[in-house]
N, CA, C and O atoms as CSV, one atom per row, in Angstrom:
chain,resi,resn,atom,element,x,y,z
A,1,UNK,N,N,1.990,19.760,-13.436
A,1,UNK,CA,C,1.725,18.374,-13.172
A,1,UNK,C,C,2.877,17.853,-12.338
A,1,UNK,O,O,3.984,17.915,-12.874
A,2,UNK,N,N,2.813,17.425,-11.299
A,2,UNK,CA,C,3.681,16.292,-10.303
A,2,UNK,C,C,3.228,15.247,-10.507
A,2,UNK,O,O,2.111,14.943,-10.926
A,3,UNK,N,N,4.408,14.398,-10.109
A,3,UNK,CA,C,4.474,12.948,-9.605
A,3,UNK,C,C,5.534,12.918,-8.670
A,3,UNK,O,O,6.684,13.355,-8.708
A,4,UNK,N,N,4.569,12.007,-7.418
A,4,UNK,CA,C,5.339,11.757,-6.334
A,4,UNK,C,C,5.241,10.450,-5.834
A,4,UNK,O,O,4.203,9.869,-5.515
A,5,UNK,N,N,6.466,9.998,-5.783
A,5,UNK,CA,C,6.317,8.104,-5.223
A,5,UNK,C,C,4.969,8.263,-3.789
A,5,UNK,O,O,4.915,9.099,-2.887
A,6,UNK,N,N,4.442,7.601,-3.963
A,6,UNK,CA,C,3.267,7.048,-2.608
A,6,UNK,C,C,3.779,5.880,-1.711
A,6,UNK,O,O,4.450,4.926,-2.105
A,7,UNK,N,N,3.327,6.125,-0.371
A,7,UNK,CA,C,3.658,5.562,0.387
A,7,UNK,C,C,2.220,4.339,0.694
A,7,UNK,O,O,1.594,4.185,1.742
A,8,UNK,N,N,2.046,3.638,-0.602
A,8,UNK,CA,C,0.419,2.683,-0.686
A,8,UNK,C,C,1.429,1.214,-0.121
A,8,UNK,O,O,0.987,0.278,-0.787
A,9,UNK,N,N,2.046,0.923,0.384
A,9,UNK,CA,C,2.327,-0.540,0.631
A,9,UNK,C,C,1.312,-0.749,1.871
A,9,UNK,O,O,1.358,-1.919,2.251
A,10,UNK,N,N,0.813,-0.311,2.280
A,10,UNK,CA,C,-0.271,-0.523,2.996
A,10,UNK,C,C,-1.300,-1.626,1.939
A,10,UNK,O,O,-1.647,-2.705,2.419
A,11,UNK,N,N,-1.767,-1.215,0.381
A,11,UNK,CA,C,-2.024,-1.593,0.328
A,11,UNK,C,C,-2.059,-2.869,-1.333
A,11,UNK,O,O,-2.750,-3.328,-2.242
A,12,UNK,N,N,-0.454,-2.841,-0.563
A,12,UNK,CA,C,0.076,-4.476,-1.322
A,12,UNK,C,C,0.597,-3.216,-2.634
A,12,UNK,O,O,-0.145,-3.506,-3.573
A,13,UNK,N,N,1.198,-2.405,-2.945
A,13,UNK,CA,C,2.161,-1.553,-3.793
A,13,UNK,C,C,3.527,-0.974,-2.799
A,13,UNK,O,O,3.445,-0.543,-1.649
A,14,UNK,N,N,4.685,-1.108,-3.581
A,14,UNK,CA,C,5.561,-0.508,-2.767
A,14,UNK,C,C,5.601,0.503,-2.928
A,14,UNK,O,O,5.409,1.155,-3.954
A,15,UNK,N,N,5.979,0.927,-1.472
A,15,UNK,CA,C,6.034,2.265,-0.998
A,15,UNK,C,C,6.971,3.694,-2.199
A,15,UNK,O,O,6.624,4.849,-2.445
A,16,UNK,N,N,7.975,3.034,-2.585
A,16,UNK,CA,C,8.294,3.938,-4.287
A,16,UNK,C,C,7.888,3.699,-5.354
A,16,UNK,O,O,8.633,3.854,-6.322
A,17,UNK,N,N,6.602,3.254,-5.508
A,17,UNK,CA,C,5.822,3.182,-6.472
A,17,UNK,C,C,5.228,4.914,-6.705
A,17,UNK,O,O,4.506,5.544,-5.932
A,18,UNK,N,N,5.744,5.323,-7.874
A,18,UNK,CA,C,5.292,6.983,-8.220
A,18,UNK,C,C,3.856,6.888,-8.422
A,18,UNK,O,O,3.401,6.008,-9.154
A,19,UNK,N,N,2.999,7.846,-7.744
A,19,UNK,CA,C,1.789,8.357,-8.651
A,19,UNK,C,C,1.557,9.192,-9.090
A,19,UNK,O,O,1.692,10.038,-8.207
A,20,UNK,N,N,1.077,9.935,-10.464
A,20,UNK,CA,C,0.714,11.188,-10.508
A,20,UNK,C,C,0.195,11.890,-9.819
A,20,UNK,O,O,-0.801,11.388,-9.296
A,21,UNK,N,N,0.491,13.310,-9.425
A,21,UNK,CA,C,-0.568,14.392,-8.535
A,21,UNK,C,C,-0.277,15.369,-9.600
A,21,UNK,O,O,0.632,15.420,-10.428
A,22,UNK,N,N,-1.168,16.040,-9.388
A,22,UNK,CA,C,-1.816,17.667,-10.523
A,22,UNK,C,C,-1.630,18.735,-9.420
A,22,UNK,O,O,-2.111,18.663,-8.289
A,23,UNK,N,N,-0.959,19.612,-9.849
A,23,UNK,CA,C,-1.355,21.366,-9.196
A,23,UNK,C,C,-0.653,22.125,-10.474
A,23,UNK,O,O,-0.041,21.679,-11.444
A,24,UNK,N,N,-1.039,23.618,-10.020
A,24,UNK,CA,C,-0.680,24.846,-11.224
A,24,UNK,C,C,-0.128,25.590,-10.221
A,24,UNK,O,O,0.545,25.390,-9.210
A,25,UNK,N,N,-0.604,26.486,-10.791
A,25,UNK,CA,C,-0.330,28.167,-10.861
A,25,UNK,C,C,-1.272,28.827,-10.719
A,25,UNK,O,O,-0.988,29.999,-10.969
A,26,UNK,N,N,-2.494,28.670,-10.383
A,26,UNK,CA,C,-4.274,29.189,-10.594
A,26,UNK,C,C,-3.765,30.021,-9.122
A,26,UNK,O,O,-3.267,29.544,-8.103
A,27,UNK,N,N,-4.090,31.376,-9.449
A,27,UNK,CA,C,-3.958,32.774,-8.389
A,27,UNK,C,C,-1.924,32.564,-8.337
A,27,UNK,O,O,-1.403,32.434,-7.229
A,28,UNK,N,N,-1.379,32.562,-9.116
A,28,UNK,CA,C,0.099,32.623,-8.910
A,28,UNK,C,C,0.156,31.756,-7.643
A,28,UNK,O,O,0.738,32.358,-6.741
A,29,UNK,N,N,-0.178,30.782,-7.365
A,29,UNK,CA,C,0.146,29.731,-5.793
A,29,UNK,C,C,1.458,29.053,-6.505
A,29,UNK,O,O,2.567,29.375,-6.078
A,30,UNK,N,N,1.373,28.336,-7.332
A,30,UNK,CA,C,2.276,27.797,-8.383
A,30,UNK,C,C,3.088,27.306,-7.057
A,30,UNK,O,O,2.862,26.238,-6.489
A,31,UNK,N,N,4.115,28.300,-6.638
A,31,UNK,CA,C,5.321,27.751,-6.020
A,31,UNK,C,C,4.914,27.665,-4.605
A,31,UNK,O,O,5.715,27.131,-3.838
A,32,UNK,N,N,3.542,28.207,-4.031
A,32,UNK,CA,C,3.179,27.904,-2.738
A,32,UNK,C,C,2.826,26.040,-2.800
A,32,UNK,O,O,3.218,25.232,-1.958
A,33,UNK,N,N,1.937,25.700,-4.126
A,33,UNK,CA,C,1.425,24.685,-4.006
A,33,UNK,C,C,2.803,23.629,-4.610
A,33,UNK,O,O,2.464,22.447,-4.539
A,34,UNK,N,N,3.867,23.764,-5.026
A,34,UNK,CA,C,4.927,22.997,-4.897
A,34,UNK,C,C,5.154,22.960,-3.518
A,34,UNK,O,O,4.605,22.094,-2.837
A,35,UNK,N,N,5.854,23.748,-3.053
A,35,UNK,CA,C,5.749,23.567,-1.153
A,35,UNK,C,C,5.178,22.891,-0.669
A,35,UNK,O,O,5.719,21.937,-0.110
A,36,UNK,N,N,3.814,23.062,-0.654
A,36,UNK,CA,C,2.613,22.101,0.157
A,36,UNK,C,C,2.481,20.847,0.018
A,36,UNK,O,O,2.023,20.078,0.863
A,37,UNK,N,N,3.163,20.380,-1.845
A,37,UNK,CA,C,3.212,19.056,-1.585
A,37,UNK,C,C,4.839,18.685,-1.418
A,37,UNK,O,O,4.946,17.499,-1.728
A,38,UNK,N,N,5.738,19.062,-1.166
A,38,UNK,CA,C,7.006,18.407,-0.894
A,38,UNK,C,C,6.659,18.552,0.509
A,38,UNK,O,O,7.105,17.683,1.258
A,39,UNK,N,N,5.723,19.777,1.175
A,39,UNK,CA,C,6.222,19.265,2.503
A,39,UNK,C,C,4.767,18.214,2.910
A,39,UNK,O,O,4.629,17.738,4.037
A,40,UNK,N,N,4.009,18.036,2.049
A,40,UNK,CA,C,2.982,16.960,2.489
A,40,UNK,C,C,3.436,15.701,2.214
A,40,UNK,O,O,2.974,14.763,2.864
A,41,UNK,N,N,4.219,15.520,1.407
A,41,UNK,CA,C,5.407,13.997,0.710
A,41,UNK,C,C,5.576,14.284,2.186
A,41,UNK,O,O,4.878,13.668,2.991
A,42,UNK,N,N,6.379,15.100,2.555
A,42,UNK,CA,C,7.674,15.065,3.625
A,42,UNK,C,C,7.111,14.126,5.117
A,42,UNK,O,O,7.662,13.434,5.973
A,43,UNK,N,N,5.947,14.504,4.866
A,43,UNK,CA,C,4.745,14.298,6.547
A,43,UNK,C,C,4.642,12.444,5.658
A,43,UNK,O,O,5.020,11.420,6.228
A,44,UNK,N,N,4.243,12.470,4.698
A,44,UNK,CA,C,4.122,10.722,4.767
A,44,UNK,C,C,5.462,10.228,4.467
A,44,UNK,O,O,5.288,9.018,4.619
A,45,UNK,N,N,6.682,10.377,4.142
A,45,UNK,CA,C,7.831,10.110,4.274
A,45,UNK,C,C,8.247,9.758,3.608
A,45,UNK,O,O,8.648,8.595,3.569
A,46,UNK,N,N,8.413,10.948,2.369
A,46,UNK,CA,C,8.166,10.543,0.611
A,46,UNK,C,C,9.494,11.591,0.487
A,46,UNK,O,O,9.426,12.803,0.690
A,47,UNK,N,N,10.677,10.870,0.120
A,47,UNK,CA,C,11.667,12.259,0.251
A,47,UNK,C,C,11.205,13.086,-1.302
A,47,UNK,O,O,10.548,12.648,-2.246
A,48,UNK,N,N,12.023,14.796,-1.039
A,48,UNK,CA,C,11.427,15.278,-2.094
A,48,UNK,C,C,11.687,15.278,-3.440
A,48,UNK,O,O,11.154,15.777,-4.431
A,49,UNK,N,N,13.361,14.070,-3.056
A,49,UNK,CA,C,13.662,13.700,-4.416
A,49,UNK,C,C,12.883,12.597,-5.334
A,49,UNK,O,O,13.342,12.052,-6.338
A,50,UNK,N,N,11.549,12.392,-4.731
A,50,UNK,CA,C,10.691,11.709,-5.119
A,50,UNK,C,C,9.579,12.276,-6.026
A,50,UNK,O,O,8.647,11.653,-6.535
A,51,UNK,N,N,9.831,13.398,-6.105
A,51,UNK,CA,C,8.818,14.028,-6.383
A,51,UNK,C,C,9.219,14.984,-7.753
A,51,UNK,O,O,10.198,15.730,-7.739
A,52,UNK,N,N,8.564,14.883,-8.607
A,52,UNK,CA,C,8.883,15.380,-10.222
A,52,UNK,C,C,7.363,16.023,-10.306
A,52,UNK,O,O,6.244,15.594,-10.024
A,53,UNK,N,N,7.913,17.343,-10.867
A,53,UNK,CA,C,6.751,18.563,-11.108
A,53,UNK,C,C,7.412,18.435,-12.935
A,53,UNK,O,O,8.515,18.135,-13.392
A,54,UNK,N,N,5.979,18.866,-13.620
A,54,UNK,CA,C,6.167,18.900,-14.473
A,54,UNK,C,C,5.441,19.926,-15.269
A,54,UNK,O,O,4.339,19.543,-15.661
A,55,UNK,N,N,5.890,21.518,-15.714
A,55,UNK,CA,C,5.223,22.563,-16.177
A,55,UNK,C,C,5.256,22.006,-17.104
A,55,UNK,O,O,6.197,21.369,-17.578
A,56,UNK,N,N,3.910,22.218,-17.622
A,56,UNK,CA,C,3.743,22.475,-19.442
A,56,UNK,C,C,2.504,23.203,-19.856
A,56,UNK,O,O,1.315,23.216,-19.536
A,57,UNK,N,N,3.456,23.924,-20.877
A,57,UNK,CA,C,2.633,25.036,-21.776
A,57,UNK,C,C,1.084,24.759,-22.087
A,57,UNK,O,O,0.337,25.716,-21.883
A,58,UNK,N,N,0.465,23.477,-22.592
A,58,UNK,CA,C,-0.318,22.835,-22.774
A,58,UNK,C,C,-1.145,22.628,-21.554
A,58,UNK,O,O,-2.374,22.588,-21.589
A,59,UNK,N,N,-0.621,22.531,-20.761
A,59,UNK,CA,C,-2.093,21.996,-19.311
A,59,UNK,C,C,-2.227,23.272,-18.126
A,59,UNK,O,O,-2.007,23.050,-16.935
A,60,UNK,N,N,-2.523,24.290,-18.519
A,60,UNK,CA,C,-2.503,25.829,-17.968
A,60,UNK,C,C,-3.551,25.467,-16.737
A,60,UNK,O,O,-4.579,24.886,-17.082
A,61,UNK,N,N,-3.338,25.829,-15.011
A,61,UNK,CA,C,-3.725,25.808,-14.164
A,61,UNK,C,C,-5.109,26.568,-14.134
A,61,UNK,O,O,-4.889,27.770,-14.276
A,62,UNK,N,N,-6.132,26.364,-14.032
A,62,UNK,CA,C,-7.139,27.202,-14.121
A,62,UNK,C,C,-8.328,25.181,-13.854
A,62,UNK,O,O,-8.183,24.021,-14.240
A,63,UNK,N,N,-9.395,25.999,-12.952
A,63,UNK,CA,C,-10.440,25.322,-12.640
A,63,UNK,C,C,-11.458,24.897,-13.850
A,63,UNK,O,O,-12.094,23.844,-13.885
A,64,UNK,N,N,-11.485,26.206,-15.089
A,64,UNK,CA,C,-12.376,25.603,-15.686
A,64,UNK,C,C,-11.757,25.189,-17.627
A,64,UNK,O,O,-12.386,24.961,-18.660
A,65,UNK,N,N,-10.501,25.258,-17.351
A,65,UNK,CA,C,-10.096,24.854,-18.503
A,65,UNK,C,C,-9.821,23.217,-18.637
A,65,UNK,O,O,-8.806,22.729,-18.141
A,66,UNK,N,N,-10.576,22.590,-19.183
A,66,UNK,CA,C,-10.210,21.207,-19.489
A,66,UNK,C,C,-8.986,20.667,-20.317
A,66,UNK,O,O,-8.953,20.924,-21.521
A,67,UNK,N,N,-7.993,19.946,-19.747
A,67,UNK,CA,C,-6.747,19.485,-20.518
A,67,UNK,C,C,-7.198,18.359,-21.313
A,67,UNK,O,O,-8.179,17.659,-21.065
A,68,UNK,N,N,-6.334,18.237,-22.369
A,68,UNK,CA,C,-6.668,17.632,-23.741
A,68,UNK,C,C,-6.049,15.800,-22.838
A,68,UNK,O,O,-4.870,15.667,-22.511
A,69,UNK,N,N,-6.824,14.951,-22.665
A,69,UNK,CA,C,-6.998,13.506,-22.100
A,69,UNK,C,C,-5.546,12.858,-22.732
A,69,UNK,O,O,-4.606,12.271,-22.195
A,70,UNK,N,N,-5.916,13.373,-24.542
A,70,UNK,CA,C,-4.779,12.184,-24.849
A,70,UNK,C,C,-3.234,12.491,-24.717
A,70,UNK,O,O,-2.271,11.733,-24.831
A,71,UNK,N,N,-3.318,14.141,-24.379
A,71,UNK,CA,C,-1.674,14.459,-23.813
A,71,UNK,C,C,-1.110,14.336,-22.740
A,71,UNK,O,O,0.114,14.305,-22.611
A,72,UNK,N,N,-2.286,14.214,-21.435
A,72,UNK,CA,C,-2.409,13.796,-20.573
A,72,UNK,C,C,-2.098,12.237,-20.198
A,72,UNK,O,O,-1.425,11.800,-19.265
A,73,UNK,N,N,-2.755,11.585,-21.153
A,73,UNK,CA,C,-2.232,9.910,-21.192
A,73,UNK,C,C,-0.875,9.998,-21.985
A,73,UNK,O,O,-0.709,8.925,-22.564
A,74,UNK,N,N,-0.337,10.456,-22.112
A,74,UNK,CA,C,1.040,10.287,-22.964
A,74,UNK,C,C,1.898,10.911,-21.920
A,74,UNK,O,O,3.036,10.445,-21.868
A,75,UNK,N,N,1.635,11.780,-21.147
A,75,UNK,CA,C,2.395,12.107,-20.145
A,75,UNK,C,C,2.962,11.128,-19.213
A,75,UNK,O,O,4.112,10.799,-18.921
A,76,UNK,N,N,1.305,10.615,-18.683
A,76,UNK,CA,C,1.288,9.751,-17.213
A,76,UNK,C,C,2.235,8.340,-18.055
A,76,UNK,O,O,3.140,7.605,-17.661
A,77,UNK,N,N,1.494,8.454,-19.333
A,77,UNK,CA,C,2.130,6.686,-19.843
A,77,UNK,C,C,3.454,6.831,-19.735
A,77,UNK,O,O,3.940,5.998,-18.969
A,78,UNK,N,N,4.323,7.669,-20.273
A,78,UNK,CA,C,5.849,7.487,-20.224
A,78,UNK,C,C,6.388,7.450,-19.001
A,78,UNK,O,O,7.435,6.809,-18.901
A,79,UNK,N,N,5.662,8.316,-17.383
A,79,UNK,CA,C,6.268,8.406,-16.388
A,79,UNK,C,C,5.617,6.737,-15.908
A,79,UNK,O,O,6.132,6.296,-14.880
A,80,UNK,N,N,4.779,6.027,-16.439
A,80,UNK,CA,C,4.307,4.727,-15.857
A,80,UNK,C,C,5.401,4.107,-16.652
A,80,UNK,O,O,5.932,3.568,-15.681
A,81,UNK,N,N,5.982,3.838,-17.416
A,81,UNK,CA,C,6.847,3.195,-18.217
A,81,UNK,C,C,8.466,3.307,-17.571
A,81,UNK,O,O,9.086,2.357,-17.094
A,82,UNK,N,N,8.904,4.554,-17.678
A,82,UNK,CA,C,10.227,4.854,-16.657
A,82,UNK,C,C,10.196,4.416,-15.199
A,82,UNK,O,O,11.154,4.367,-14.428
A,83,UNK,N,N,9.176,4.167,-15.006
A,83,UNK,CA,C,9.029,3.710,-13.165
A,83,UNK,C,C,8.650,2.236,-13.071
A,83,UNK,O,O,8.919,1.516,-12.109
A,84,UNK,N,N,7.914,1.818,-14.310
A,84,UNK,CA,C,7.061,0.689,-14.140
A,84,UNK,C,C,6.523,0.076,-12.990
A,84,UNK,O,O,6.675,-0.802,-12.141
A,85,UNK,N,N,5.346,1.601,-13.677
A,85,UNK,CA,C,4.580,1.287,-12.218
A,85,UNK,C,C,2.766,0.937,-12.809
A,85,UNK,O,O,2.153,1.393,-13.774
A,86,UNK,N,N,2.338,-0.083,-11.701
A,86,UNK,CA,C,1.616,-0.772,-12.239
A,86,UNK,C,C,-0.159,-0.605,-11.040
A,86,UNK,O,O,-1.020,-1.423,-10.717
A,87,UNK,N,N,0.065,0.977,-10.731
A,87,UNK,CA,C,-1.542,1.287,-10.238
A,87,UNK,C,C,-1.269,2.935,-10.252
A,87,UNK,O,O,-0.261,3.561,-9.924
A,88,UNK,N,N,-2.475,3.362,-10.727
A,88,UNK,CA,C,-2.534,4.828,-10.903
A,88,UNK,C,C,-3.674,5.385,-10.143
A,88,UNK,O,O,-4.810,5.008,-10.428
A,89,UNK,N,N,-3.477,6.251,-9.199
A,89,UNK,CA,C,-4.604,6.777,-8.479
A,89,UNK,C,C,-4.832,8.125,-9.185
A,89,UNK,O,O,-3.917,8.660,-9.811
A,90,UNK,N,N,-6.225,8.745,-9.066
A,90,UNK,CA,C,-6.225,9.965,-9.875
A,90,UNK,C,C,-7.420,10.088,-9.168
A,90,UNK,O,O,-7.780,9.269,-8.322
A,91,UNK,N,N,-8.211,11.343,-9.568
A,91,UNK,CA,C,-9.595,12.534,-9.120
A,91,UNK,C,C,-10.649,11.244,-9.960
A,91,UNK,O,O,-10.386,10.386,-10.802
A,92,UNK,N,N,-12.140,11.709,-9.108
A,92,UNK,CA,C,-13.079,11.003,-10.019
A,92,UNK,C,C,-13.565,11.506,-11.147
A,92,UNK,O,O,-12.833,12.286,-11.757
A,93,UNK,N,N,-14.747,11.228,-11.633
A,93,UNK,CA,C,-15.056,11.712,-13.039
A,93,UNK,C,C,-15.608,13.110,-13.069
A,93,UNK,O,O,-15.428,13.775,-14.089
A,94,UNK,N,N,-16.242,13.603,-12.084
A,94,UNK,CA,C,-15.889,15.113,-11.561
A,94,UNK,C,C,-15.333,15.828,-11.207
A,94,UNK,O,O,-15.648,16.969,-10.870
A,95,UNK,N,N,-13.976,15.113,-11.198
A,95,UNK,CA,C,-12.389,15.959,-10.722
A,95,UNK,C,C,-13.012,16.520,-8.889
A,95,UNK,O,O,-13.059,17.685,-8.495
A,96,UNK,N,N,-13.260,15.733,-8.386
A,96,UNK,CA,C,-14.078,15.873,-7.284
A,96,UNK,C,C,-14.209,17.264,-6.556
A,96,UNK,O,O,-14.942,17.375,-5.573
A,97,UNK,N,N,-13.537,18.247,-7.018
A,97,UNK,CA,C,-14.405,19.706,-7.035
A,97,UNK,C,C,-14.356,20.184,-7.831
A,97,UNK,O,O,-13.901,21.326,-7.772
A,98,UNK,N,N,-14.781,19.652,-9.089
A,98,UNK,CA,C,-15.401,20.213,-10.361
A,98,UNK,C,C,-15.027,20.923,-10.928
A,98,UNK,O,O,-15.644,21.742,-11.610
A,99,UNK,N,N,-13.101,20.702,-10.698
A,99,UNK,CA,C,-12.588,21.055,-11.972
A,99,UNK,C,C,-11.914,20.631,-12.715
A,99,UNK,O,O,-10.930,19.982,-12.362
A,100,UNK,N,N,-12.187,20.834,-13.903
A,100,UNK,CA,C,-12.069,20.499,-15.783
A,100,UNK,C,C,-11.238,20.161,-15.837
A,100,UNK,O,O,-11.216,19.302,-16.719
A,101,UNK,N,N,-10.042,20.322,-15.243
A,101,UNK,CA,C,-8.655,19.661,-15.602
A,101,UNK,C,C,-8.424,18.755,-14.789
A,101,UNK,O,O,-7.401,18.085,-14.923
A,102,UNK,N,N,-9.513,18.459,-13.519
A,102,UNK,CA,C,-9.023,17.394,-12.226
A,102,UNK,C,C,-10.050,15.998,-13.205
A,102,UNK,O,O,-9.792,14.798,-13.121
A,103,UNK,N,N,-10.955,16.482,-13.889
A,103,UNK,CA,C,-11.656,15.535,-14.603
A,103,UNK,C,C,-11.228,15.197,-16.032
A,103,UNK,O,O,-11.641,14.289,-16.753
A,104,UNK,N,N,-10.310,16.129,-16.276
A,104,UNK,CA,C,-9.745,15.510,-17.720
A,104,UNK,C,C,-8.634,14.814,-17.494
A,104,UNK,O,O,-8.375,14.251,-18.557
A,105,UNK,N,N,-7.627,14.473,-16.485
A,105,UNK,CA,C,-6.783,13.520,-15.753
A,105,UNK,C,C,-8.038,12.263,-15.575
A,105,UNK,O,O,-7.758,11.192,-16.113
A,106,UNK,N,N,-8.799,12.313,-15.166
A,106,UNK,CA,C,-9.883,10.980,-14.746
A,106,UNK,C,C,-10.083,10.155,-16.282
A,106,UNK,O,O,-10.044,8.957,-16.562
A,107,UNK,N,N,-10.261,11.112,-16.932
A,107,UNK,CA,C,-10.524,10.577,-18.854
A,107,UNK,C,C,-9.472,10.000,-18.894
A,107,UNK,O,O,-9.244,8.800,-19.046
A,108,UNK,N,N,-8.761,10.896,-18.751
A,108,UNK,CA,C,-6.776,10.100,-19.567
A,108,UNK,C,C,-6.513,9.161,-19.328
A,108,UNK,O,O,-5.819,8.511,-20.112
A,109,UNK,N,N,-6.978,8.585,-18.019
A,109,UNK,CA,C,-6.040,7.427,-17.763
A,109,UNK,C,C,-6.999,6.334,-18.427
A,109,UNK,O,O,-6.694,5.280,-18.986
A,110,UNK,N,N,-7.941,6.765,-18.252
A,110,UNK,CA,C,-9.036,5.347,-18.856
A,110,UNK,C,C,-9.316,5.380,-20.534
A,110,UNK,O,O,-10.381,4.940,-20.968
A,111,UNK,N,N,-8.253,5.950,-21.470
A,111,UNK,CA,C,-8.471,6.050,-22.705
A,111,UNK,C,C,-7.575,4.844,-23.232
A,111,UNK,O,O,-6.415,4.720,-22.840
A,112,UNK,N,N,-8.192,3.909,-24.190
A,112,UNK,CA,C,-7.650,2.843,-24.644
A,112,UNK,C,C,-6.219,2.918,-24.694
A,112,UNK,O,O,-5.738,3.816,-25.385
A,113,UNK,N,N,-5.393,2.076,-24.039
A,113,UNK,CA,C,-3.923,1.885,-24.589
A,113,UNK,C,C,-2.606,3.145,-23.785
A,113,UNK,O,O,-1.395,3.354,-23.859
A,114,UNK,N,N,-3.692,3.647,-23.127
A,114,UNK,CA,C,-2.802,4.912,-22.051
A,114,UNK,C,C,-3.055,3.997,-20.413
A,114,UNK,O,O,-2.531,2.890,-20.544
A,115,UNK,N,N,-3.338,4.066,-19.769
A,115,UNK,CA,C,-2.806,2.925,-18.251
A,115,UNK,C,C,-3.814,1.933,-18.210
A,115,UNK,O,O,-4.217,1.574,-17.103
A,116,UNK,N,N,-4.227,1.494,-19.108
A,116,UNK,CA,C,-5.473,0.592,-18.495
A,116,UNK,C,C,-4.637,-0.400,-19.230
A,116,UNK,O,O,-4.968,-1.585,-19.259
């Protein structure tokens, strides 16, 4: 799990306002797909000390394993709390390519008393 400040003041959030982003390890990419997003931060002009990856034992990279919502909201809630940050972008309710863990981030945030 990452979080990387967004560059949304475009639209009325400042630009170091953190959002969560999700990647693994699914085919050992793990440290390719850290790369891809420090250097995709890097292209919108997000330095990479902006950016907090977060392994855990509990949310294993794989397309069809679904992560448990309410550890997921306890995650995002404390990094929304240390940043106080006040809009969360995330995948839709199909994890928009239909996978289980891009749609169990979509649950989390909308579970009573976790970012809503």
């Amino acid at each position: 799990m990452e979080f990387v400040h967004s560059p949304c003041d475009r639209v009325g959030v400042p630009a170091s306002s953190p959002t969560p982003k999700m990647t693994g390890n699914f085919y050992n990419q793990g440290e390719v797909r850290k790369k891809e997003l420090v250097q995709s931060c890097a292209v919108l002009g997000i330095p990479s000390s902006s950016v907090t990856i977060l392994d855990h034992r509990d949310l294993p990279d794989h397309p069809k394993v679904r992560w448990d919502p309410e550890l997921i909201a306890l995650l995002i809630l404390d990094y929304i709390t240390m940043h106080n940050i006040n809009l969360v972008m995330t995948f839709d309710k199909n994890g928009v390519s239909g996978h289980a863990n891009h749609a169990a981030v979509y649950y989390a945030v909308r579970l009573p008393g976790s970012c809503t």
